[in-house]
N, C-alpha and C positions, 0 to 999 in steps of 0.2 A: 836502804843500805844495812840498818841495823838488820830486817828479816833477812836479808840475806848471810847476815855472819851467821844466826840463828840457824838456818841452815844449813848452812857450809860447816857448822859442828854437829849439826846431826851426822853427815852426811861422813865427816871426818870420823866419829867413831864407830859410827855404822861399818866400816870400810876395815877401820883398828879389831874390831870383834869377827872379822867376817875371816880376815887372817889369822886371828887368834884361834877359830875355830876348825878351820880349814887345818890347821895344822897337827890339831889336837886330835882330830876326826881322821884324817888323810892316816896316821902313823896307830892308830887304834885296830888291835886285831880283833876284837869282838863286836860284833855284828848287832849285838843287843846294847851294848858301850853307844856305839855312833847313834842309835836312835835314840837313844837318851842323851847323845849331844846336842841333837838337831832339836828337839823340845827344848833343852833350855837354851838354844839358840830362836828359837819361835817367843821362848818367855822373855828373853833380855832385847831384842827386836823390836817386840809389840810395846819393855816398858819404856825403848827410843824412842819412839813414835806418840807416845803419850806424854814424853817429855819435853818432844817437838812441837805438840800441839800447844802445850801450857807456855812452852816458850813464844810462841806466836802470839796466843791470846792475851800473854803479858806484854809484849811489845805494841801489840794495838791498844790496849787499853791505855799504856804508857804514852802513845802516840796520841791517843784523842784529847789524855788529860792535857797534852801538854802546848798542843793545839788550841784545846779552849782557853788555854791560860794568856793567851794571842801568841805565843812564842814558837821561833820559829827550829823545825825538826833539822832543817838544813845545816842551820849553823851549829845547832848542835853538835851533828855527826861533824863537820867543819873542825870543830872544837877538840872533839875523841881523835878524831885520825889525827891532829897537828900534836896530839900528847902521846903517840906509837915514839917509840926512838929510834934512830936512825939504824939501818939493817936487821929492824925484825926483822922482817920477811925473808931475807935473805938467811938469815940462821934458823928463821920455821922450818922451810925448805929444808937446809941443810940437815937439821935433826929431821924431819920427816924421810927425808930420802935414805940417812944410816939409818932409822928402826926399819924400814921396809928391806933392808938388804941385808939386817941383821935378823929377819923372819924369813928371807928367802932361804939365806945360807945354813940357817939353822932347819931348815924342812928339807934342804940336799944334805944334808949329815946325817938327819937320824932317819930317812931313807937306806943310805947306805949300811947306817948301822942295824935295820931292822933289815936289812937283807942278809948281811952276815950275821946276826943270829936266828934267823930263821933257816939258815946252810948248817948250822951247829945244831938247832936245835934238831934239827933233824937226821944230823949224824947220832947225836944222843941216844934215840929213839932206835934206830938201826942198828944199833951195835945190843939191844936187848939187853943190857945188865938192867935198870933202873924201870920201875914203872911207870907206864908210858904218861896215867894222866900224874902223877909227880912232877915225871920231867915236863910238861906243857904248865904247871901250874908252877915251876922254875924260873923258867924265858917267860911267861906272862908279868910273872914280879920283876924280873929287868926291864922287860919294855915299859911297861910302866913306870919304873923307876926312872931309867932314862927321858922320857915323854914328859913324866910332870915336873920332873930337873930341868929341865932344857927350859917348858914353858916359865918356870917360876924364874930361871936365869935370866931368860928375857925379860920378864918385866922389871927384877929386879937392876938390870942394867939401862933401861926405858929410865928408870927414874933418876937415874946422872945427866940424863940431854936435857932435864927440867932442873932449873936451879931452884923453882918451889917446893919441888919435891923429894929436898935433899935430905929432909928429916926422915920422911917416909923409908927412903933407903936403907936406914939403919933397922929399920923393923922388920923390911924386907929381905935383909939380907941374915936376920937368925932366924927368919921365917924357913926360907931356903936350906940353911944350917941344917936346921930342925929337923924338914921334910929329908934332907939328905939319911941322916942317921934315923930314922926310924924305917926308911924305905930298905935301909941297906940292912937294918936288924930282922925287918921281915924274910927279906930274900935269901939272908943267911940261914935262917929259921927255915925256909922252904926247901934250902940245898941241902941241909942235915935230915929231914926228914925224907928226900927223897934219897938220897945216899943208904937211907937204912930200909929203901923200897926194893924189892926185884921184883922185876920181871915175870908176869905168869904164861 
């Protein structure tokens, strides 16, 4: 029983990162970006699986200690499950099912919003006033901005469905603050400098 909870969180966050990346990866326009996603997806992956192992080989070890001591594993687990409170499970679910549908709905948004700026950005480009890699390194700094807004909103709002992690919120939420205004002073930074580019 216990391996298997062991599992069943590997396998839970295996599943949480594989979204996270999928999302990150899926809305990313450079092609040299996503393979340097899929590595540190290969590197957080592999330290799951080493995490998974340690957690198994602690639960046997735990298991043999606790067997030779003649006691029995049964009631133990007996003992854990009867201390869960009435409608965990029913509220895991529940939070698990709104993060999943708040990662769907937010990968149909910024779809749509990278298709209307990839329609702009390419009117930009066509109407020849501005130089063109200016303008591509303009829309690069909004998708981007948009992309790691969106991800950091998500997590930051991931951590209201956990009432453990309601400290955490506060940190992540001038974390978010932060990355907003400096992403947005870049981009402004980028539009001025392209404003002062023509066209060759």
């Amino acid at each position: 029983m216990l391996l298997l909870a062991v599992i069943g969180v590997y396998y839970a966050l295996k599943l949480h990162y594989i979204f996270a990346f999928n999302l990150v990866k899926n809305t990313s326009i450079s092609e040299e970006k996503k393979q340097k996603i899929e590595k540190i997806k290969i590197y957080l992956f592999t330290f799951l699986k080493l995490l998974l192992w340690l957690g198994l080989l602690a639960m046997f070890v735990f298991g043999f200690k606790y067997l030779s001591e003649g006691q029995s594993l049964k009631a133990l687990v007996m003992e854990l499950w009867g201390q869960i409170a009435e409608g965990f499970w029913t509220s895991l679910l529940y939070t698990l099912v709104r993060i999943a549908l708040l990662i769907v709905l937010s990968r149909y948004l910024l779809r749509k919003s990278y298709v209307f700026l990839d329609k702009q950005e390419q009117k930009t480009i066509n109407k020849k006033v501005y130089n063109e890699s200016n303008v591509k390194k303009v829309y690069l700094r909004i998708h981007n901005s948009i992309k790691f807004t969106v991800v950091l909103a998500i997590v930051y709002r991931i951590t209201h469905f956990f009432a453990f992690l309601e400290d955490l919120s506060a940190v992540m939420l001038v974390f978010v603050l932060a990355f907003v205004v400096v992403a947005m002073s870049i981009t402004i930074r980028e539009i001025y400098l392209m404003r002062g580019s023509y066209a060759k």
